[in-house]
N, CA, C and O atoms as CSV, one atom per row, in Angstrom:
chain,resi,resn,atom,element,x,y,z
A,1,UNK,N,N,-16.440,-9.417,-18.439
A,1,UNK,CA,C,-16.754,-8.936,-17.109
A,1,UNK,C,C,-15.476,-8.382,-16.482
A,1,UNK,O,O,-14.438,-9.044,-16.490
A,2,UNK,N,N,-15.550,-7.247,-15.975
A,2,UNK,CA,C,-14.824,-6.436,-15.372
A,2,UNK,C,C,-14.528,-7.030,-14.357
A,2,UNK,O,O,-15.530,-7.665,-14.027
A,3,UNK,N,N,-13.226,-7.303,-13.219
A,3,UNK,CA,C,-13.346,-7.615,-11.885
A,3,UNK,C,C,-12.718,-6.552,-11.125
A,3,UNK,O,O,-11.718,-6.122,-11.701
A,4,UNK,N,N,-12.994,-5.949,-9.947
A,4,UNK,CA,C,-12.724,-5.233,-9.082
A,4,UNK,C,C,-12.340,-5.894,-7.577
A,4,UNK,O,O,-13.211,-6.329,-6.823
A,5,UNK,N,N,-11.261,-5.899,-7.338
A,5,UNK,CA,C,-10.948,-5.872,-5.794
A,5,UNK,C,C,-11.018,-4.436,-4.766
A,5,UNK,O,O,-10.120,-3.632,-4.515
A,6,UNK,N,N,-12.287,-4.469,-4.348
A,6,UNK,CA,C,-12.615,-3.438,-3.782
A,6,UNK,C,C,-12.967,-3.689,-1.964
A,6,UNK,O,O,-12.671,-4.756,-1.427
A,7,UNK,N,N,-13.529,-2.703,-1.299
A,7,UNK,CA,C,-13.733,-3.075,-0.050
A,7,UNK,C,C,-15.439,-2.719,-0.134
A,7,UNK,O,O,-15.910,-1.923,-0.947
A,8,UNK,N,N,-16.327,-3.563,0.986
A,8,UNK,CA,C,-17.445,-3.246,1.274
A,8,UNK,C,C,-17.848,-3.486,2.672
A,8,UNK,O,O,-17.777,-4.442,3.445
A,9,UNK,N,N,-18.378,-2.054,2.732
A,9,UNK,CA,C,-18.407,-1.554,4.268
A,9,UNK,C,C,-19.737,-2.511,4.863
A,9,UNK,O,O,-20.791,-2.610,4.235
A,10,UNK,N,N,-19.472,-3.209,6.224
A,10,UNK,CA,C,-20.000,-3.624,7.382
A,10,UNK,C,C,-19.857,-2.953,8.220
A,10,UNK,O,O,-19.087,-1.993,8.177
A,11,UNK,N,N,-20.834,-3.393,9.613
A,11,UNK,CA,C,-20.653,-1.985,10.629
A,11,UNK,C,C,-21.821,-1.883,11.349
A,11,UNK,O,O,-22.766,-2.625,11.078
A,12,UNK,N,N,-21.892,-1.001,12.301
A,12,UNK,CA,C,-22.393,0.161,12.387
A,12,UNK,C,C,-22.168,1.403,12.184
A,12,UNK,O,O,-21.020,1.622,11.798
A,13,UNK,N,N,-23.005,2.542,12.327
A,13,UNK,CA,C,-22.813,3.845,12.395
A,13,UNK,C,C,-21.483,4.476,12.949
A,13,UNK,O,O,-21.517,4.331,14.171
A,14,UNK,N,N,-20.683,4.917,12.688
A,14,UNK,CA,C,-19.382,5.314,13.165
A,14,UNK,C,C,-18.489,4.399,13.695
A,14,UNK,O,O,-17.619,4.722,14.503
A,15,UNK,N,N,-18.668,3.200,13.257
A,15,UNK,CA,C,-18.163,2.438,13.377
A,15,UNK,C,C,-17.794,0.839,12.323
A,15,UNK,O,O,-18.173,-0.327,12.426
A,16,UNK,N,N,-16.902,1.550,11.372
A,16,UNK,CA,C,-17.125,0.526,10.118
A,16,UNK,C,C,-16.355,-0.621,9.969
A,16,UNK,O,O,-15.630,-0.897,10.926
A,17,UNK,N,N,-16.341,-1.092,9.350
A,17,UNK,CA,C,-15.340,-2.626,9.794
A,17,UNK,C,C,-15.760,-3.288,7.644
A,17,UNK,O,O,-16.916,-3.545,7.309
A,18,UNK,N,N,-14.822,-3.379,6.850
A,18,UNK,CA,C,-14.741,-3.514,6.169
A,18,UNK,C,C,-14.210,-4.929,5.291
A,18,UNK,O,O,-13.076,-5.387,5.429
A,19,UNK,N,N,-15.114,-5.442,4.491
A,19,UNK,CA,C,-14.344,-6.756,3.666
A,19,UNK,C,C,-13.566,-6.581,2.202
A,19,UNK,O,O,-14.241,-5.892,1.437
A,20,UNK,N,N,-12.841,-6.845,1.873
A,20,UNK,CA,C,-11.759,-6.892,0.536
A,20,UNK,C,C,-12.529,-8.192,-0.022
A,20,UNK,O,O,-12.575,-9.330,0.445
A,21,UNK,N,N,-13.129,-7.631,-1.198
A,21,UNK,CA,C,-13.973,-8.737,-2.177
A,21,UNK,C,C,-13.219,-8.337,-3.689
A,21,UNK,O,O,-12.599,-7.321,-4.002
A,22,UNK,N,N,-13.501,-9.415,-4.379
A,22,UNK,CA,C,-13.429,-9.553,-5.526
A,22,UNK,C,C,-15.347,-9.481,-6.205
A,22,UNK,O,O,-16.342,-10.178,-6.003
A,23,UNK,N,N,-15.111,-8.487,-6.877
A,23,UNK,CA,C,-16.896,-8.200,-7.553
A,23,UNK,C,C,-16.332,-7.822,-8.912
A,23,UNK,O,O,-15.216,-7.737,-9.424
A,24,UNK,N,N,-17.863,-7.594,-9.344
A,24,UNK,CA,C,-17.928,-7.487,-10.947
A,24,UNK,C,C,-18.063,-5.753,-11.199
A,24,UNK,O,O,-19.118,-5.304,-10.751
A,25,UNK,N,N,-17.459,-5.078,-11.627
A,25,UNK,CA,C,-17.084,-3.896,-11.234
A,25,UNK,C,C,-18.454,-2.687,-11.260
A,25,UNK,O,O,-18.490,-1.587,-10.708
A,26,UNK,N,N,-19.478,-3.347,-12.091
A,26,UNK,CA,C,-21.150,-2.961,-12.258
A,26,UNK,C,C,-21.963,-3.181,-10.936
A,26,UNK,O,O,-22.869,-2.498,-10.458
A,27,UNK,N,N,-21.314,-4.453,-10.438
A,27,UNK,CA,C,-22.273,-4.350,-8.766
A,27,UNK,C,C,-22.069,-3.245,-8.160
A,27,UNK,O,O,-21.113,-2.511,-8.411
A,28,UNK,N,N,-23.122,-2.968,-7.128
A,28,UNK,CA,C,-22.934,-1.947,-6.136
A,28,UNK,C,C,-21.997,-2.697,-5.123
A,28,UNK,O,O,-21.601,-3.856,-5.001
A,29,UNK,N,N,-21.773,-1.182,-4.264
A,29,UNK,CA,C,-20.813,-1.133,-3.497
A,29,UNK,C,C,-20.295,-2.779,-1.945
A,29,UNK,O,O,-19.213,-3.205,-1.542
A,30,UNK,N,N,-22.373,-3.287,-1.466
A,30,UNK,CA,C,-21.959,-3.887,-1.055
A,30,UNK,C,C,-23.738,-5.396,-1.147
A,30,UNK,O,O,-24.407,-6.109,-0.399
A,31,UNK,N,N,-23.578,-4.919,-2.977
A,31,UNK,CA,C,-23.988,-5.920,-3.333
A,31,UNK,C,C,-23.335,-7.633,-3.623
A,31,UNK,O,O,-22.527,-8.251,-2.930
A,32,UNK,N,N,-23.950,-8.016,-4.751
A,32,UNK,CA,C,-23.174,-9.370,-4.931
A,32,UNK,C,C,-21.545,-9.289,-5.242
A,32,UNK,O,O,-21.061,-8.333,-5.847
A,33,UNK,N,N,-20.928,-10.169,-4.859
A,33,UNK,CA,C,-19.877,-10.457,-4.931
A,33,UNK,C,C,-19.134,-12.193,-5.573
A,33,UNK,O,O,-19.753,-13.243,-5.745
A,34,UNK,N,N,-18.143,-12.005,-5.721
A,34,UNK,CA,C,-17.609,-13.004,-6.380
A,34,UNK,C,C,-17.066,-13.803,-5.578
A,34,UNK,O,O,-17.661,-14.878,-5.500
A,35,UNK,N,N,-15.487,-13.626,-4.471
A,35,UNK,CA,C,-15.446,-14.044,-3.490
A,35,UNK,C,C,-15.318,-12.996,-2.319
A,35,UNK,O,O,-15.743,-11.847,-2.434
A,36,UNK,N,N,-14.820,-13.383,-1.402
A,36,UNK,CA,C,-13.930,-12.656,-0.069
A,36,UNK,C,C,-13.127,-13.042,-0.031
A,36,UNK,O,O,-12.975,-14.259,-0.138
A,37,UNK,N,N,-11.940,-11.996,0.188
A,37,UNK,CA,C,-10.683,-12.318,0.203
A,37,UNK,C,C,-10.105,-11.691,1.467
A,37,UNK,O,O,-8.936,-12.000,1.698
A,38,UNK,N,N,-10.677,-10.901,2.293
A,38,UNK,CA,C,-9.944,-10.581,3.467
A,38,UNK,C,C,-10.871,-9.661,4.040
A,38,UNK,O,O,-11.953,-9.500,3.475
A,39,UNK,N,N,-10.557,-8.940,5.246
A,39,UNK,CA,C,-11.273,-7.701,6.099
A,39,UNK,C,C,-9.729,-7.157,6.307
A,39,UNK,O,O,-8.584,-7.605,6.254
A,40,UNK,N,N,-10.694,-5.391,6.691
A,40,UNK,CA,C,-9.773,-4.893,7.015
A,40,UNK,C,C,-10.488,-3.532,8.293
A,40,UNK,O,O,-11.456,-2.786,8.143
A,41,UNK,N,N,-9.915,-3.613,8.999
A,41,UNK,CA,C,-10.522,-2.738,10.491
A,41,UNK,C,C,-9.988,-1.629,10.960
A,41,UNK,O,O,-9.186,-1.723,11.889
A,42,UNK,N,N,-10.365,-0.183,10.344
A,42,UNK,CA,C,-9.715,0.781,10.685
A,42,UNK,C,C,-9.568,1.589,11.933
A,42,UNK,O,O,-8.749,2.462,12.218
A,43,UNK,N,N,-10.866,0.925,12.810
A,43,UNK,CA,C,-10.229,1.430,13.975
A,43,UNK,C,C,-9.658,0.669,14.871
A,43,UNK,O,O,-9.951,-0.501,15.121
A,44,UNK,N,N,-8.574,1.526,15.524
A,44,UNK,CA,C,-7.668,0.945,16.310
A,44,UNK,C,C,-8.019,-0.147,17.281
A,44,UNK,O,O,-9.192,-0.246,17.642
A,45,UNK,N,N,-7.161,-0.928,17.710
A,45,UNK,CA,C,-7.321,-2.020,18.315
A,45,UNK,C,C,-6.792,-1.587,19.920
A,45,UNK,O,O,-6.515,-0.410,20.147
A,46,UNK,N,N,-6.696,-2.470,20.833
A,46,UNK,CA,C,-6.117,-2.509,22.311
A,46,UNK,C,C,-4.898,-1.692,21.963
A,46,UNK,O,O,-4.551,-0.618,22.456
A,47,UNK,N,N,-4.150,-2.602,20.754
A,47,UNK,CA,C,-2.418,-2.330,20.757
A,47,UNK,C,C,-2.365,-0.562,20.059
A,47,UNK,O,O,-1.387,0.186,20.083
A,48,UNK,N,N,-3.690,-0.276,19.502
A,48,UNK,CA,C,-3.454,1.075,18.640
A,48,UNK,C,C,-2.958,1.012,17.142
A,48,UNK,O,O,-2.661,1.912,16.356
A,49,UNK,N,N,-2.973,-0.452,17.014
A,49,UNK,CA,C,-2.529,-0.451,15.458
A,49,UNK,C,C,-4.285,-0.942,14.837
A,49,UNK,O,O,-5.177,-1.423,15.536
A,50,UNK,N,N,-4.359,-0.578,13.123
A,50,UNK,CA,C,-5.315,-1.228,12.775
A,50,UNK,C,C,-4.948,-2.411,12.344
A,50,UNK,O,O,-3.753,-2.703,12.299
A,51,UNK,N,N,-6.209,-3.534,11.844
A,51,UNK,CA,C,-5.873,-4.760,11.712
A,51,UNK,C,C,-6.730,-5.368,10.397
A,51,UNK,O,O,-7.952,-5.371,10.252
A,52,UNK,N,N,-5.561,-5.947,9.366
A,52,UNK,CA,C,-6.339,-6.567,8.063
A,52,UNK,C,C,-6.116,-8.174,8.255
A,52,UNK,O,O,-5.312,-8.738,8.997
A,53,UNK,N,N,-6.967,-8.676,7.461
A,53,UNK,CA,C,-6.578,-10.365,7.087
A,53,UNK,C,C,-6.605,-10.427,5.788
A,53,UNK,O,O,-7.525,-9.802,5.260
A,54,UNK,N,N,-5.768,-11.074,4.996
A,54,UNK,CA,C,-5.861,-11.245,3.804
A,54,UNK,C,C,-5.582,-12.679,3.438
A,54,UNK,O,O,-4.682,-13.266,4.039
A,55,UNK,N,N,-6.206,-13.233,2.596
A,55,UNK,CA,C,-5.621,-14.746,1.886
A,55,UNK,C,C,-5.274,-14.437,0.473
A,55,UNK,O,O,-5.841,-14.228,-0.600
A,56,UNK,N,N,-3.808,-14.524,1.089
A,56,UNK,CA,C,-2.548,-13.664,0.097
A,56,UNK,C,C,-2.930,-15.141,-1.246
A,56,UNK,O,O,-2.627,-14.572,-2.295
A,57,UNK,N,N,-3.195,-15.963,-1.471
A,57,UNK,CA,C,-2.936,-16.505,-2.777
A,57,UNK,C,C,-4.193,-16.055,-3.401
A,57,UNK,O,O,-4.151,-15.483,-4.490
A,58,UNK,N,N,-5.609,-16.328,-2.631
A,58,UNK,CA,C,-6.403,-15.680,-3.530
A,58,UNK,C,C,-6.471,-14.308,-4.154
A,58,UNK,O,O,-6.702,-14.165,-5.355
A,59,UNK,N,N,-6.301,-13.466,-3.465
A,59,UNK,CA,C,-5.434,-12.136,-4.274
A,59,UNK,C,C,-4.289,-12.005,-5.000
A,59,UNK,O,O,-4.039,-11.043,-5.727
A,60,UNK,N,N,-3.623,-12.901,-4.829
A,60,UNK,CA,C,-2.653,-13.277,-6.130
A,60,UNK,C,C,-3.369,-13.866,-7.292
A,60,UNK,O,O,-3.343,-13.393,-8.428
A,61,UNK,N,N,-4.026,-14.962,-6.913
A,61,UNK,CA,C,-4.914,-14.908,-8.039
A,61,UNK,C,C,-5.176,-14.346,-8.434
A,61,UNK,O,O,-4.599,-14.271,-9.519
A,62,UNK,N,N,-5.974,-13.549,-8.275
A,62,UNK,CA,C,-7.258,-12.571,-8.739
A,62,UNK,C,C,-6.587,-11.038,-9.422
A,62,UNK,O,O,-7.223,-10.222,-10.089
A,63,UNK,N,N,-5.075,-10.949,-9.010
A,63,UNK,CA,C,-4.192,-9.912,-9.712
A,63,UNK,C,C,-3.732,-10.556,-10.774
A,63,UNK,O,O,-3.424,-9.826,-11.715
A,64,UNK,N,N,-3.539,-12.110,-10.968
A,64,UNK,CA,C,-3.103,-12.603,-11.779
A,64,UNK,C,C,-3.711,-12.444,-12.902
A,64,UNK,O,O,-3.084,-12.022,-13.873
A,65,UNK,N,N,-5.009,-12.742,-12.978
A,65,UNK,CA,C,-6.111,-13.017,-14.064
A,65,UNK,C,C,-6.430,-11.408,-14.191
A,65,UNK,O,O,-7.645,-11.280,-14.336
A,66,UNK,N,N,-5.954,-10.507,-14.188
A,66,UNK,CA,C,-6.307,-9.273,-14.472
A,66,UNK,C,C,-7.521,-8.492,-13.730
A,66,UNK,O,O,-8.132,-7.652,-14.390
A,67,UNK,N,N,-7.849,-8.706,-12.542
A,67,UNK,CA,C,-8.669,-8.271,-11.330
A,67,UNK,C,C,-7.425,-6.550,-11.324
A,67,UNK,O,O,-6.234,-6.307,-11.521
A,68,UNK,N,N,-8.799,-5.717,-10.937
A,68,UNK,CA,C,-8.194,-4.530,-10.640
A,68,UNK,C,C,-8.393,-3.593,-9.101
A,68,UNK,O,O,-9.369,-2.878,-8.876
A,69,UNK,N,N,-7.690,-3.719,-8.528
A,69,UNK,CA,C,-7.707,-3.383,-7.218
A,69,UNK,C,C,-8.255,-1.225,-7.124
A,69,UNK,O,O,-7.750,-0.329,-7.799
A,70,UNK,N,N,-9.202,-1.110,-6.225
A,70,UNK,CA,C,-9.566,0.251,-6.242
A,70,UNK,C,C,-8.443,0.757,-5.566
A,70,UNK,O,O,-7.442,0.042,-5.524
A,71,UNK,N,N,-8.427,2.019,-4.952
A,71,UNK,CA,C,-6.942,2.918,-4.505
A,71,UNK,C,C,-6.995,2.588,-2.894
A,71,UNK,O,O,-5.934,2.326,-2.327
A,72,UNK,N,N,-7.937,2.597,-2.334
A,72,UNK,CA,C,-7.918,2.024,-0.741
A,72,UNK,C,C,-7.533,0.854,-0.815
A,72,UNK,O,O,-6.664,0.568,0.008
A,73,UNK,N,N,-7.929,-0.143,-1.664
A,73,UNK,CA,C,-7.418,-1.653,-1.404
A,73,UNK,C,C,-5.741,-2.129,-2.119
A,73,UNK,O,O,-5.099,-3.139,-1.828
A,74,UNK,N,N,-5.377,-1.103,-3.046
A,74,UNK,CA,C,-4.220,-0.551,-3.670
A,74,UNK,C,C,-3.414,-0.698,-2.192
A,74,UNK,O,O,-2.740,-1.676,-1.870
A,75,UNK,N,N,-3.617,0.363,-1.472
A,75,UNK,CA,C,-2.825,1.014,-0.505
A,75,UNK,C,C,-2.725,-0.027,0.746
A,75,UNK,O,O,-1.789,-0.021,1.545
A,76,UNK,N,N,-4.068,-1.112,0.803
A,76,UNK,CA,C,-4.017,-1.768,1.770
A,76,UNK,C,C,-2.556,-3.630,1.181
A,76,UNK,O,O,-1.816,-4.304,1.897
A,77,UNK,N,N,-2.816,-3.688,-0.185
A,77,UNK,CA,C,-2.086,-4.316,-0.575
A,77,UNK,C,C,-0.784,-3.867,-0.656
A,77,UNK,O,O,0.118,-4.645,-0.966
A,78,UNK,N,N,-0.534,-2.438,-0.357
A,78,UNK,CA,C,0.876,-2.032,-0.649
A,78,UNK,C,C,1.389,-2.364,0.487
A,78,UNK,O,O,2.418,-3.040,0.484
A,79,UNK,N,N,0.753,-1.941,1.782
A,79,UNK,CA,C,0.938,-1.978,3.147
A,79,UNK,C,C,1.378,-3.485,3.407
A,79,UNK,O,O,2.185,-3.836,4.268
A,80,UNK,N,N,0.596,-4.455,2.365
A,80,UNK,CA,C,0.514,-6.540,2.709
A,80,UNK,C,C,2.138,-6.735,2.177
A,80,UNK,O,O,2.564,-7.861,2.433
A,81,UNK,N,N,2.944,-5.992,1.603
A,81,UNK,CA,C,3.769,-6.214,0.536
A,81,UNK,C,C,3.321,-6.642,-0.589
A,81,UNK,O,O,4.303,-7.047,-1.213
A,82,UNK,N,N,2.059,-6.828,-1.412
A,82,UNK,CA,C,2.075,-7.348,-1.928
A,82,UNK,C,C,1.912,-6.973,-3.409
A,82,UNK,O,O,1.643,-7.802,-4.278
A,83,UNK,N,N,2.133,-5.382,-3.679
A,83,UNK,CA,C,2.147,-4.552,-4.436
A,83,UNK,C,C,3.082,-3.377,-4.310
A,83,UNK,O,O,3.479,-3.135,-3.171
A,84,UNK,N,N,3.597,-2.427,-5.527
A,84,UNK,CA,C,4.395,-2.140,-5.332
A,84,UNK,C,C,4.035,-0.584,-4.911
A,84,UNK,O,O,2.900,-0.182,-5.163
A,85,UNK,N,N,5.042,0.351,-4.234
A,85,UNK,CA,C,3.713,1.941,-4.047
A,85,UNK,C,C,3.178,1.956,-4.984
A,85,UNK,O,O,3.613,1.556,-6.064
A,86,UNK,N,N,2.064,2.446,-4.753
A,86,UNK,CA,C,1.075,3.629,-5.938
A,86,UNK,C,C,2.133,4.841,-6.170
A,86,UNK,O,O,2.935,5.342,-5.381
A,87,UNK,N,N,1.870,5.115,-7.447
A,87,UNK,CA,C,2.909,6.171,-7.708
A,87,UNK,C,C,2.078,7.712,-7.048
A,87,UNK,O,O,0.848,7.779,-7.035
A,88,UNK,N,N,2.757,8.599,-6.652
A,88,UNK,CA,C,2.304,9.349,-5.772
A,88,UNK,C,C,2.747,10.510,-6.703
A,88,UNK,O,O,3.821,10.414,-7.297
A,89,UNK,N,N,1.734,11.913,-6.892
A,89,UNK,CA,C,2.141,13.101,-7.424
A,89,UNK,C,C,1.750,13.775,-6.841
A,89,UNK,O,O,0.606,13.622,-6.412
A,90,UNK,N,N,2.544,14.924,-6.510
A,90,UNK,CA,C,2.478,16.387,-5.866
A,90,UNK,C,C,2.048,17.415,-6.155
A,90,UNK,O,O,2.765,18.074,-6.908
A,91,UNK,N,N,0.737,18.034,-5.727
A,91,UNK,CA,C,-0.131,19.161,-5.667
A,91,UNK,C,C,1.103,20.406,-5.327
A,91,UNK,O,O,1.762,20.493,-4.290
A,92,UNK,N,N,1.176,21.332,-6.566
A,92,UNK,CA,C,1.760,22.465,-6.857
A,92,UNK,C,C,0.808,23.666,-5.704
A,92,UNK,O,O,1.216,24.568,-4.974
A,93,UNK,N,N,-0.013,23.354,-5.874
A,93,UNK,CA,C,-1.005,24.451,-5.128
A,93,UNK,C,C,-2.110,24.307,-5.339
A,93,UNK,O,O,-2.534,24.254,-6.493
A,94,UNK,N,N,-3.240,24.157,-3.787
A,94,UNK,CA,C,-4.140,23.957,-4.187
A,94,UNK,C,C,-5.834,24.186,-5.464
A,94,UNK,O,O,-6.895,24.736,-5.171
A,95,UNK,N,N,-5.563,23.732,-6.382
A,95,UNK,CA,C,-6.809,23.740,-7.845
A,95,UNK,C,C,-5.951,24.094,-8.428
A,95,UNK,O,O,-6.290,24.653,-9.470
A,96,UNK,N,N,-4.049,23.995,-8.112
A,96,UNK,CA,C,-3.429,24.641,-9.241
A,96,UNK,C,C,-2.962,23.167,-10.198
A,96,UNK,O,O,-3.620,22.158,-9.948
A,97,UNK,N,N,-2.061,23.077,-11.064
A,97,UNK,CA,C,-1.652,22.410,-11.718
A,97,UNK,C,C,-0.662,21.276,-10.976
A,97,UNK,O,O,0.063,21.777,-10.116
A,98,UNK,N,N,-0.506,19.754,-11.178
A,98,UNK,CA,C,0.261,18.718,-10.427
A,98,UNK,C,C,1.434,19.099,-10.864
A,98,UNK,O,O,1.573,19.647,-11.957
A,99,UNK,N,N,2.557,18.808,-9.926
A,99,UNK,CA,C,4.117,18.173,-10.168
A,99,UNK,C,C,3.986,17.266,-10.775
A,99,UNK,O,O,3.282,16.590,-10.025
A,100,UNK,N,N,4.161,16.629,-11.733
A,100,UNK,CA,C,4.860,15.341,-12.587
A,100,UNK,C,C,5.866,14.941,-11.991
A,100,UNK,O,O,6.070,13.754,-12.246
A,101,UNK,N,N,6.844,15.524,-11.081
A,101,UNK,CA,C,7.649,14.583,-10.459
A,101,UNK,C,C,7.065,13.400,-9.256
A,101,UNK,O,O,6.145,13.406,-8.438
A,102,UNK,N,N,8.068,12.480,-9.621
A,102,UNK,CA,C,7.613,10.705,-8.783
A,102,UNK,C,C,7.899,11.134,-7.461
A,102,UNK,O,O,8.918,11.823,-7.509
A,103,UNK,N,N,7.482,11.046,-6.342
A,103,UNK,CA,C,7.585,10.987,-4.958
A,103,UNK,C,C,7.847,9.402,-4.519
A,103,UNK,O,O,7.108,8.453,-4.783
A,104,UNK,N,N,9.243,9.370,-3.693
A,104,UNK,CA,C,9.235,8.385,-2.871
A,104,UNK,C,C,8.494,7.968,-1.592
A,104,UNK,O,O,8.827,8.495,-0.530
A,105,UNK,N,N,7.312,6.869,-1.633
A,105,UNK,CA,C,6.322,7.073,-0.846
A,105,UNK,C,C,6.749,6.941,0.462
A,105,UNK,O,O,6.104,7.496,1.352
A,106,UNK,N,N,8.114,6.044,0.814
A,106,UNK,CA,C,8.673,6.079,2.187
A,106,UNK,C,C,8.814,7.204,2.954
A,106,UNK,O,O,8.335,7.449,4.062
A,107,UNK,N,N,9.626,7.959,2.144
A,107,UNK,CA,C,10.699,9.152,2.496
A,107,UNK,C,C,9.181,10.568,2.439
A,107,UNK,O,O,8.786,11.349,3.305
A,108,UNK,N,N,8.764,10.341,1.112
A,108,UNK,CA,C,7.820,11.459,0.567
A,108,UNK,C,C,8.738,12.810,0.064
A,108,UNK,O,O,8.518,13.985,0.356
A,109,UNK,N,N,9.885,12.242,-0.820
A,109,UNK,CA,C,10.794,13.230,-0.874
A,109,UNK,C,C,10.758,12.902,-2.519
A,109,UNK,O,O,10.409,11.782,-2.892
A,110,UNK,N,N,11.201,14.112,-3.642
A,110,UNK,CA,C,10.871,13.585,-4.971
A,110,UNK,C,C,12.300,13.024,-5.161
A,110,UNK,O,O,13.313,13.160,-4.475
A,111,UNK,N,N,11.985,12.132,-6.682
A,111,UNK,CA,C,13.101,11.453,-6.993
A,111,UNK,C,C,13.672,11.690,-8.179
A,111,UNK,O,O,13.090,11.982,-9.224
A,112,UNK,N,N,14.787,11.563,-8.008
A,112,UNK,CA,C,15.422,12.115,-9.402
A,112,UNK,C,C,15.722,10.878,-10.373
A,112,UNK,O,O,15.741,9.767,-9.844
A,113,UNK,N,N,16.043,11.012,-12.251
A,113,UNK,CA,C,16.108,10.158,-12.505
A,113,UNK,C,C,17.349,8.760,-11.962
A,113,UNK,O,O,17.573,7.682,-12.513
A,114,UNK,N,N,17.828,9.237,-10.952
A,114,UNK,CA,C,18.985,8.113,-11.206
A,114,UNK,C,C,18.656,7.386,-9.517
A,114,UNK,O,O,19.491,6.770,-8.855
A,115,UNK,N,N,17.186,7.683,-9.099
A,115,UNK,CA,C,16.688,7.189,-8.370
A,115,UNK,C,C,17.195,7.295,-6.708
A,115,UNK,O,O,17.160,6.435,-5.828
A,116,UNK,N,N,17.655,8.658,-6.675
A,116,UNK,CA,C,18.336,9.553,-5.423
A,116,UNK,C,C,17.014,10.242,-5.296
A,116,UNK,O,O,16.090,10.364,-6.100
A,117,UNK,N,N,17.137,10.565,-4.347
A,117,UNK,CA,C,16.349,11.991,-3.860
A,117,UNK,C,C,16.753,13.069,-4.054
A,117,UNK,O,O,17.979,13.181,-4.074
A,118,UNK,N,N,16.072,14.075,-4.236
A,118,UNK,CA,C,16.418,15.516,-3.946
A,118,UNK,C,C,17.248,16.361,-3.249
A,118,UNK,O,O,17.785,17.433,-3.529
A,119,UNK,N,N,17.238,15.596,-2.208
A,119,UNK,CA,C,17.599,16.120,-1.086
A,119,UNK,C,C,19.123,15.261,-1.036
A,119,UNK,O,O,19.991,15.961,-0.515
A,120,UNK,N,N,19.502,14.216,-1.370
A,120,UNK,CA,C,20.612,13.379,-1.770
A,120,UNK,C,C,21.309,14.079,-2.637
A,120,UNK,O,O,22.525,14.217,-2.510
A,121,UNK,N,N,20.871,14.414,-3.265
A,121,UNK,CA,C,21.571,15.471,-4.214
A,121,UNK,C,C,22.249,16.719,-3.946
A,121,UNK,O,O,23.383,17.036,-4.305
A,122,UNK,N,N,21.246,17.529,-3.131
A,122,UNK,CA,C,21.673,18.854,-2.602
A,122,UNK,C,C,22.826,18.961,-1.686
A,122,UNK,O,O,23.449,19.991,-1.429
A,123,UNK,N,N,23.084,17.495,-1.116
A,123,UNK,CA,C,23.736,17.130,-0.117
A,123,UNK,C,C,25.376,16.755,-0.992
A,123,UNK,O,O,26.512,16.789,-0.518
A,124,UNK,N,N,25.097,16.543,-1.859
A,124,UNK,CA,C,25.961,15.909,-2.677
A,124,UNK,C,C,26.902,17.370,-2.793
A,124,UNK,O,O,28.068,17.654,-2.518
A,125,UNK,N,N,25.775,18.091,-3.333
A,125,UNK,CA,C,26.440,19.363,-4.494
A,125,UNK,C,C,27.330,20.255,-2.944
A,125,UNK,O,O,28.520,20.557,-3.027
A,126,UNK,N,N,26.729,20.470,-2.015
A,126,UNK,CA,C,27.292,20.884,-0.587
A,126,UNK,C,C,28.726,20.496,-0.449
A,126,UNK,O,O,29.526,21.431,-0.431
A,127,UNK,N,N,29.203,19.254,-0.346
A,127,UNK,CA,C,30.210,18.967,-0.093
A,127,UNK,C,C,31.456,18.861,-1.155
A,127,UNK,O,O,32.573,18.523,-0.764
């Protein structure tokens, strides 16, 4: 059995409010599930930030035992610290062919092998 750490949408209509489950990667989207491991609420709050909960050991678990996180819950674990970026590649032009170069997801600047930026570099060769 496959496991997926994915999200499944609660809500209303334009208004969604989402849980981080652990499922069997054949269930539907917000069929049976295995456990819950957190929510996460994309629209803004009073303060203007959005707001997740997570119970960081059971998702350690569940990364442990080879559970595979989808790319929204990827990004929401990257955000927890609790993963490292998703590696990010750069659209040459749109339907044209990708950059293979690594993008630093902080900066969003590419990286060279000795783990400078681009732009660290150019700066370099300048002076």
């Amino acid at each position: 059995m496959a496991v997926r750490l994915r999200l499944a949408r609660f809500g209303c209509r334009n208004r969604p409010f989402y849980r981080v489950m652990a499922a069997n990667s054949r269930s539907p989207r917000d069929g049976k599930h295995l456990e819950v491991l957190g929510y996460y609420n994309p629209l803004p709050g009073q303060d203007g930030g959005k707001r997740m909960g997570l119970n960081f050991d059971r998702v350690k678990y569940w990364l442990s035992v080879g559970a595979q996180p989808s790319e929204p819950v990827q990004r929401i674990l990257f955000r927890a610290g609790l993963l490292p970026p998703p590696p990010m590649v750069v659209m040459g032009r749109k339907g044209g062919p990708r950059d293979t170069r690594a993008v630093d997801p902080m900066s969003g600047k590419f990286v060279t092998a000795g783990g400078t930026s681009t732009s660290d570099v150019a700066k370099e060769d300048k002076e």
